[in-house]
N, C-alpha and C positions, 0 to 999 in steps of 0.2 A: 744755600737754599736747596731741598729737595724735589723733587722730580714729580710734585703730588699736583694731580687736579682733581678740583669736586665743585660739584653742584647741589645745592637746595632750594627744590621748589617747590610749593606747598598747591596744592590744586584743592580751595576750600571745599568748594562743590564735589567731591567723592571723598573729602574727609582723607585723606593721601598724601606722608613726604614722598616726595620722588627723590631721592637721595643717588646721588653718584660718586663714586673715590676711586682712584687710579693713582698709579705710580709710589713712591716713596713719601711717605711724612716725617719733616720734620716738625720740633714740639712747636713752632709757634703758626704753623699750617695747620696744625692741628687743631691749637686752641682758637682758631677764626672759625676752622669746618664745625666744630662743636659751637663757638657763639653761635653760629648761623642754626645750626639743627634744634638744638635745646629751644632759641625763640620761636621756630616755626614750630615747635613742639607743644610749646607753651598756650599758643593762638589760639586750641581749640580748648583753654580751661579747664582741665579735665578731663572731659570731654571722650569719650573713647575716638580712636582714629588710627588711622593704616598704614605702614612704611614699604614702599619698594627701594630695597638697598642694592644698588647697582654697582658692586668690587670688582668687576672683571679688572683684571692689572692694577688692582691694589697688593703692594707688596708685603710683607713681613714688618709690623711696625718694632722701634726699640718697646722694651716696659715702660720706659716713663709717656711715651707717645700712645700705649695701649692703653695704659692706665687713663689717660683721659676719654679715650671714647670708650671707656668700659662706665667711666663715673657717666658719661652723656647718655648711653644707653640706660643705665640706671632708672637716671633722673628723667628718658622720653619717656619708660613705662611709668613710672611713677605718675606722668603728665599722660597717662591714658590710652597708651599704643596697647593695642588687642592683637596686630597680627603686623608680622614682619616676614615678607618676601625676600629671601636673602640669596641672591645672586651673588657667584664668583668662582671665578676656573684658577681659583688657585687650595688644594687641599688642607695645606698647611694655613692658610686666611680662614679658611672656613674652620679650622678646629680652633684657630686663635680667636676667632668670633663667639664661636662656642661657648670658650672657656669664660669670656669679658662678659657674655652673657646671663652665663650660668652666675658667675663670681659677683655681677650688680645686681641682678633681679633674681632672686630667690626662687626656684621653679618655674626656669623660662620653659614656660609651656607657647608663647608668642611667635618664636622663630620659626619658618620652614624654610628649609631650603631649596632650592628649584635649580634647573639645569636650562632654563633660557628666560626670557624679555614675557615668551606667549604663556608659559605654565606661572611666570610671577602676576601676569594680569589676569589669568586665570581662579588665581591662590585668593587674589586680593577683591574680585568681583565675587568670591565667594562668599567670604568675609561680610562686604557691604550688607549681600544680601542677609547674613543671620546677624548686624546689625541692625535690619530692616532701613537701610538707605536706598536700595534699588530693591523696588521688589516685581515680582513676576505680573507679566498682562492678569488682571482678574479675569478670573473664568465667562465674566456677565460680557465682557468688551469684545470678547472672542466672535467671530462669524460662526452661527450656528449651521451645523451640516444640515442639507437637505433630508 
């Protein structure tokens, strides 16, 4: 068994997986972090919606174990992901991410990458807003100056 953990948890109310992976995957680690992500991918039908991908100590996976989160990634944009926060302090993950990216979805123009927790909830509250899920106090609500 490898050394992997992760979490998926779906916060319907901001339309957002909260996605976590650390340590090493092996293939059948793999294939549960993928059933779990693709279902909670699936919930919003379509749907556009927002991933914060949390790699910090995710290691270097083999090809057969990339190969599946490359199909999963695929098939979350296909199931309507518009923007992906991609967090991880490892170089060589982040070009292997890249690549799985590029190679499932065709013009990942969805991915940015960010350098902490507060610039990914920043990336993705921006997101909301030009999805029009969060939008700004209207001007009428406002206290008007004396």
């Amino acid at each position: 068994m490898g050394s992997a953990h992760y979490s998926v948890r779906n916060e319907v109310a901001e339309r957002t997986l909260y996605i976590r992976m650390e340590g090493f995957f092996e293939e059948t680690e793999m294939q549960d972090f993928v059933r779990l992500f693709v279902e909670a991918s699936a919930s919003y039908g379509g749907q556009p919606h927002l991933i914060l991908a949390d790699m910090q100590g995710l290691q270097i996976s083999s090809l057969d174990v990339a190969k599946l989160l490359g199909d999963a990634i695929g098939k979350a944009r296909q199931q309507g992901v518009t923007c992906c926060a991609h967090l991880t302090s490892s170089t060589v993950v982040k070009m292997q991410m890249a690549r799985l990216a590029r190679e499932h979805s065709q013009g990942d123009d969805v991915t940015v990458n960010v350098n902490s927790l507060e610039e990914a909830n920043k990336v993705l509250a921006e997101a909301r807003l030009w999805m029009g899920l969060d939008s700004p106090e209207p001007e009428s609500s406002k206290p008007s100056s004396p």
